[in-house]
C-alpha positions in Angstrom: -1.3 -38.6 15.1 -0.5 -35.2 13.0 -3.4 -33.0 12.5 -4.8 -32.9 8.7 -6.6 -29.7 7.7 -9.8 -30.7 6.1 -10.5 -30.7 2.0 -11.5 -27.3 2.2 -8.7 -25.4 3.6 -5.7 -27.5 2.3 -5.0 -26.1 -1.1 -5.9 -22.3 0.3 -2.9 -19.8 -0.4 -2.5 -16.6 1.2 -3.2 -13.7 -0.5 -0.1 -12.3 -2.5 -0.1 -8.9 -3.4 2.9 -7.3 -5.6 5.5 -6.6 -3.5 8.2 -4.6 -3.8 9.7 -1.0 -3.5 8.1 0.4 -6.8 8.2 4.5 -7.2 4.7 4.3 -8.1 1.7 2.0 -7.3 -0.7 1.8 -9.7 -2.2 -1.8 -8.7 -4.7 -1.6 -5.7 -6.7 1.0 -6.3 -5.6 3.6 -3.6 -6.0 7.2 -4.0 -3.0 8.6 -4.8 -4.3 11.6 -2.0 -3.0 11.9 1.5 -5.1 13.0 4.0 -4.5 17.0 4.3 -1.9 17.6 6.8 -5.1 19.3 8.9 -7.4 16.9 8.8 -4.6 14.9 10.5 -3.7 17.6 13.1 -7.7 17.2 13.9 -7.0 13.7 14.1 -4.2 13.6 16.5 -6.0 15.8 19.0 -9.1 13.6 19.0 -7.2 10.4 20.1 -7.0 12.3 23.6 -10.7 11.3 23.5 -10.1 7.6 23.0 -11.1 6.0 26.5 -8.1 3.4 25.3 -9.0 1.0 28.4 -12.6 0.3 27.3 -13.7 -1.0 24.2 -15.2 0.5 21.3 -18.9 1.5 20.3 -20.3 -1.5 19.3 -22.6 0.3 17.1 -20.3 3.2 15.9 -22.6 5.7 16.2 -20.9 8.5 15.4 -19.2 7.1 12.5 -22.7 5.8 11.2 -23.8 9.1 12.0 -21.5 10.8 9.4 -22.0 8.4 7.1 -25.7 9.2 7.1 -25.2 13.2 6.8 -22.6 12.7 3.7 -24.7 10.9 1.4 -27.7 12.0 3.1 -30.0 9.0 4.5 -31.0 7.3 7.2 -28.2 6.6 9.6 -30.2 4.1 11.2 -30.5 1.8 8.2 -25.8 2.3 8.2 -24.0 -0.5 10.0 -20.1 -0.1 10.2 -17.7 -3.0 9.7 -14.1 -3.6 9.9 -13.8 -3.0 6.2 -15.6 -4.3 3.2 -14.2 -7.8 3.5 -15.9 -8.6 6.8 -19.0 -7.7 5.4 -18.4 -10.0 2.5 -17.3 -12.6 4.9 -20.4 -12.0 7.8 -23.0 -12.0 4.8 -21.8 -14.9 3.2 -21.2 -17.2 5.8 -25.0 -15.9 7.2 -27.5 -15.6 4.8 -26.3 -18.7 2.5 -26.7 -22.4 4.4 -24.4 -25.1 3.2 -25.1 -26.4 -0.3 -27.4 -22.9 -1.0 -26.1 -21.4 -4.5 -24.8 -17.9 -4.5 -24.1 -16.3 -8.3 -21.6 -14.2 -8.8 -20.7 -12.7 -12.3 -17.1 -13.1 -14.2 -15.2 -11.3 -14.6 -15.4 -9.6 -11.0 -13.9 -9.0 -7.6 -12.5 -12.3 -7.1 -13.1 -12.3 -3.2 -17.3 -12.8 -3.5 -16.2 -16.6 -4.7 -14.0 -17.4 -2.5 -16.0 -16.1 0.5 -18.6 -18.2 -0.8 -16.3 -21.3 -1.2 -15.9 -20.5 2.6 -19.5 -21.0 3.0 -20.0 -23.9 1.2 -22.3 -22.7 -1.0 -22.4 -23.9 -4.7 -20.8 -21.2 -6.8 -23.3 -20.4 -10.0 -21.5 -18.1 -12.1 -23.0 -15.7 -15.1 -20.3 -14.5 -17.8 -20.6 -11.0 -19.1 -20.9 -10.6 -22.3 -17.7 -10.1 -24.8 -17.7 -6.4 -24.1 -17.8 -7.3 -20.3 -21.1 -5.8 -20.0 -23.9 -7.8 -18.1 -27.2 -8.2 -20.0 -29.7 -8.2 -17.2 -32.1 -10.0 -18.5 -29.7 -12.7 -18.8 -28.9 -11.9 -15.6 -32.1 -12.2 -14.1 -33.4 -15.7 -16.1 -29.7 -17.0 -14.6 -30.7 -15.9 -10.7 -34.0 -17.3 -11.3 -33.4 -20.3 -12.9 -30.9 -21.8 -10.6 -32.3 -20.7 -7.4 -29.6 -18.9 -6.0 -30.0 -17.4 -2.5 -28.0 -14.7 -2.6 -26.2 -12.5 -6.3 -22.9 -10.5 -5.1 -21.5 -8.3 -7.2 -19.8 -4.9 -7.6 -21.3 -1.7 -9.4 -19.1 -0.3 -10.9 -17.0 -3.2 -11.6 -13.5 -4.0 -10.4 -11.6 -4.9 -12.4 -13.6 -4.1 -15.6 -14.6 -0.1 -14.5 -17.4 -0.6 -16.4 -21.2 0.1 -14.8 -24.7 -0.5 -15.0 -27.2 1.9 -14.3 -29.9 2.3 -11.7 -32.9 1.6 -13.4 -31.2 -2.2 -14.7 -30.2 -2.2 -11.2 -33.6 -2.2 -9.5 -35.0 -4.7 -12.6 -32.8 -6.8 -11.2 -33.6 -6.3 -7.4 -37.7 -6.6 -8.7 -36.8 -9.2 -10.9 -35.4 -12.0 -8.2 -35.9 -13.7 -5.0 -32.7 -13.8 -3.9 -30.7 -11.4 -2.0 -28.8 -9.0 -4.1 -25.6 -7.9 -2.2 -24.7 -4.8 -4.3 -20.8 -3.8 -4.1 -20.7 0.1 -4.4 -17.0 0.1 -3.4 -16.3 2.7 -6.7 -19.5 4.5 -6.7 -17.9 7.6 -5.4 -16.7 7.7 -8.7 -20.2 7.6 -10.9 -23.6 8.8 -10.2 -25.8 6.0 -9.8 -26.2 4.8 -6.6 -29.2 2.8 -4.8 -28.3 3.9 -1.4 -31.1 6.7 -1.3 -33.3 4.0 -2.1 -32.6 0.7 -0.3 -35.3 1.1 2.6 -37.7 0.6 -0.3 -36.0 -3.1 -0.6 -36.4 -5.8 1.3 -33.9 -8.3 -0.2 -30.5 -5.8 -0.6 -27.8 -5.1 0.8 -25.2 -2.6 0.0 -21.7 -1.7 0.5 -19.7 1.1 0.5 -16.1 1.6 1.6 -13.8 4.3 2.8 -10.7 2.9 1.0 -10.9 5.0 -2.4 -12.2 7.8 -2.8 -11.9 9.2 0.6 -8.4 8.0 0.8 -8.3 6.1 3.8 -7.7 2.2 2.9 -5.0 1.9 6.1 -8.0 2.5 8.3 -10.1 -0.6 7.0 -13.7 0.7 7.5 -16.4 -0.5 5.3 -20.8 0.0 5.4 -23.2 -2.3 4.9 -26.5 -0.2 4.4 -30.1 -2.3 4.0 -33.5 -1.8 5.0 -34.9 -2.3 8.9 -35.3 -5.5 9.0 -31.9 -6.6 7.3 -29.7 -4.1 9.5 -31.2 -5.7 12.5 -29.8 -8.8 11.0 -26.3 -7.9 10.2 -26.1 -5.9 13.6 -26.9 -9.3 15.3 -24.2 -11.4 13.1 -21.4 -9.5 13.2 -18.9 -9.5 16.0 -20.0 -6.5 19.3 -16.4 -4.4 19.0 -16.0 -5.2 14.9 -14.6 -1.4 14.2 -11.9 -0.1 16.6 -12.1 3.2 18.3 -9.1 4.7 16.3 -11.0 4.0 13.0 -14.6 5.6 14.6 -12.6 8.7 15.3 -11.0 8.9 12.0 -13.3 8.1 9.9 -16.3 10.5 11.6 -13.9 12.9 11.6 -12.6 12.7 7.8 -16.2 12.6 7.0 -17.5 15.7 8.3 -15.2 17.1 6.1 -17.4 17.1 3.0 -15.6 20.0 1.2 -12.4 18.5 1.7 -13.9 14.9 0.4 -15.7 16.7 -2.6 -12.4 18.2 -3.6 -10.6 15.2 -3.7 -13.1 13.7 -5.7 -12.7 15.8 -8.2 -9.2 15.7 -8.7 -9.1 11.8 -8.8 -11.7 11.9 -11.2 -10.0 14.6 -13.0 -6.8 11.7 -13.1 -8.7 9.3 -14.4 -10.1 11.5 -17.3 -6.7 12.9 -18.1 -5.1 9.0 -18.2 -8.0 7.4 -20.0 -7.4 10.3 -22.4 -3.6 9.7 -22.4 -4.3 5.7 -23.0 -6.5 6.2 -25.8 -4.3 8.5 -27.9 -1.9 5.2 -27.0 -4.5 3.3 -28.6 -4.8 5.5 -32.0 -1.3 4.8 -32.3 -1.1 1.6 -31.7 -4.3 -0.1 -32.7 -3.3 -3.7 -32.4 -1.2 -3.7 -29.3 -4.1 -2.1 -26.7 -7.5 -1.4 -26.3 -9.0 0.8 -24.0 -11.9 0.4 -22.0 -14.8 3.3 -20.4 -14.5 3.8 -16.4 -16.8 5.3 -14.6 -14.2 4.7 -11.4 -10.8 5.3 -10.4 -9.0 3.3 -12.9 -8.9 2.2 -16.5 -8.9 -1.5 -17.7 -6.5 -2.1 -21.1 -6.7 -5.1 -22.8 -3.4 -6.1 -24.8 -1.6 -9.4 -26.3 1.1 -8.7 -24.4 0.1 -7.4 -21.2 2.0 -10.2 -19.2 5.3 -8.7 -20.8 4.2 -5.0 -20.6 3.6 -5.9 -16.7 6.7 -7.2 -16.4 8.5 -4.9 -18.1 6.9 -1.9 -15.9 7.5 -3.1 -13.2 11.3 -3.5 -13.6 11.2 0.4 -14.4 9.7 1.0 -11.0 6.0 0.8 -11.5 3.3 -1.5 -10.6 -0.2 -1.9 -11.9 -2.1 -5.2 -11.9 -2.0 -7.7 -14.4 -5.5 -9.9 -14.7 -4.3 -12.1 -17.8 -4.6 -10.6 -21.0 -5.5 -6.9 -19.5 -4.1 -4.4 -16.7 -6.1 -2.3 -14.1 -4.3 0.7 -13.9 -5.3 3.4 -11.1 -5.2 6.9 -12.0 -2.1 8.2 -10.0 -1.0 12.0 -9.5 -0.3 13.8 -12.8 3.8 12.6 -12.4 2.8 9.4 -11.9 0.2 8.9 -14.7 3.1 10.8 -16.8 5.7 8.1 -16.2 3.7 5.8 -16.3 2.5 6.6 -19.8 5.9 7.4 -20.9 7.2 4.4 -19.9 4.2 2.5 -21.6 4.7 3.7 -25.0 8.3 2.9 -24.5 7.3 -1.0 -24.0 5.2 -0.6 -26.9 7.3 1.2 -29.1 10.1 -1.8 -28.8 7.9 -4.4 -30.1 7.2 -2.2 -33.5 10.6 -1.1 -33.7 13.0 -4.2 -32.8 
């Protein structure tokens, strides 16, 4: 008799992300920075540290270490994961039993659903409002009302770069019962962060990733920061060796290097201005073919009737961003790439003026 994969896992597709070879990639939210060819020297001479035949730290002490001194808390309250997906995964498939209701928001990271379709949880889902900004309030009555265990969502948002600020934030956290599993992925990139504050919590989580601002997404290394009592939790869910001893290195090393980080961060910041910029004088001229989003990240959001053809039609000239319906998520590239990629742009939209 032929094995049958249950209801749950029959219809799941792998995840497809574009591929190709496109000059430029504007679609997954990289940095368009490379590691400076020094901090990679440093790099290669620490692996002669590696004991290779034993396994890792299962705490990653040093890494959480570094973590702590960057943005200046507790490291003890920092627990190191094999990205930000594993978190997703271990917190989901932890704190929420079957049939418990977890609310996410729409639009948002698509992920926090499907890890909680993997839980079997009941998905409860609040839509932002026409401007894709939450109304908290809203927000809160929807949490409250349907009993949800735990509210996942990212600050600032991907994909819509838009934020909301600390004091909605902790209204929110005050607000609920649940578990509010805050996604700072992009908060490298804007100013109001709660990880300075989350011992005073006792129902959130946060998360925090190496993969954009400090330019190392092949490494995979993602933080989960809560108070005492939930980082004694996580430490006992997740896996003993989750973070390999390559990734502690790097990624302690990297972030020692505040000055180098802080530079970096200014220049993709400096990108993002300069293309949002770019994209809006796009917009003066052509007021009914785009519209153009705030960011307070490392990408802008552009809403157009045609953004399946403009996607299309970029990507046979070599570039890729991500198309999510009737917008694209564009990442702020190097100063050549946002260039051609503008250029480019205003070609596609010129055509449809001028046929």
């Amino acid at each position: 008799m032929p094995y049958t994969l249950n209801d749950k896992l029959k219809d799941l597709k792998p995840y497809d992300p574009i591929s190709g070879d496109y000059s430029i990639r504007l679609d997954a939210n990289e940095s368009f920075l490379e590691l400076p060819i020094e901090l990679l020297e440093k790099a290669q001479y620490a692996m002669a540290d590696i004991a290779f035949n034993r396994y890792p730290d299962p705490n990653a002490t040093e890494l959480c270490e570094s973590f702590g001194a960057y943005y200046g808390i507790d490291p003890a309250l920092v627990t190191a994961g094999n990205g930000s997906d594993e978190w997703l995964f271990i917190i989901t498939s932890s704190f929420l039993m079957r049939g418990d209701k977890i609310l996410t928001v729409e639009p948002d990271f698509s992920m926090y659903r499907f890890y909680g379709f993997l839980a079997e949880a009941e998905s409860v889902v609040y839509q932002k409002k026409e401007d894709l900004t939450i109304d908290v309030d809203a927000l809160i009555a929807a949490v409250n009302e349907s009993g949800a265990k735990v509210v996942l969502f990212s600050n600032p948002c991907n994909p819509t770069s838009l934020g909301l600020r600390r004091e909605e934030v902790r209204k929110l956290i005050t607000s609920v019962s649940a578990l509010v599993v805050l996604d700072e992925a992009y908060m490298d990139f804007w100013d109001q962060s709660l990880l300075g504050e989350v011992a005073q919590y006792d129902n959130l989580i946060i998360l925090r990733t190496c993969s954009k601002a400090f330019g190392m997404a092949a490494v995979r290394l993602g933080f989960a920061v809560a108070n005492p009592k939930l980082t004694q939790t996580l430490r006992a869910v997740k896996s003993p060796y989750n973070v390999n001893s390559v990734s502690q290195k790097i990624g302690a090393l990297v972030m020692n290097e505040q000055e180098v980080l802080h530079q970096a961060l200014d220049e993709i910041i400096l990108s993002r201005k300069a293309l949002q910029a770019s994209l809006k004088e796009l917009e003066s001229k052509y007021p009914d073919q785009l519209y153009i989003y705030d960011s307070c990240t490392n990408f802008v959001l552009v809403r157009m009737p045609r953004a399946k053809e403009v996607f299309e039609g970029l990507l046979e000239r070599g570039i890729a961003v991500r198309f999510m319906g009737d917008t694209l998520r564009i990442t702020a590239g190097s100063a050549e790439e946002n260039a051609q990629l503008l250029k480019n742009l205003e070609s596609l939209l010129s055509s449809s003026t001028n046929p």
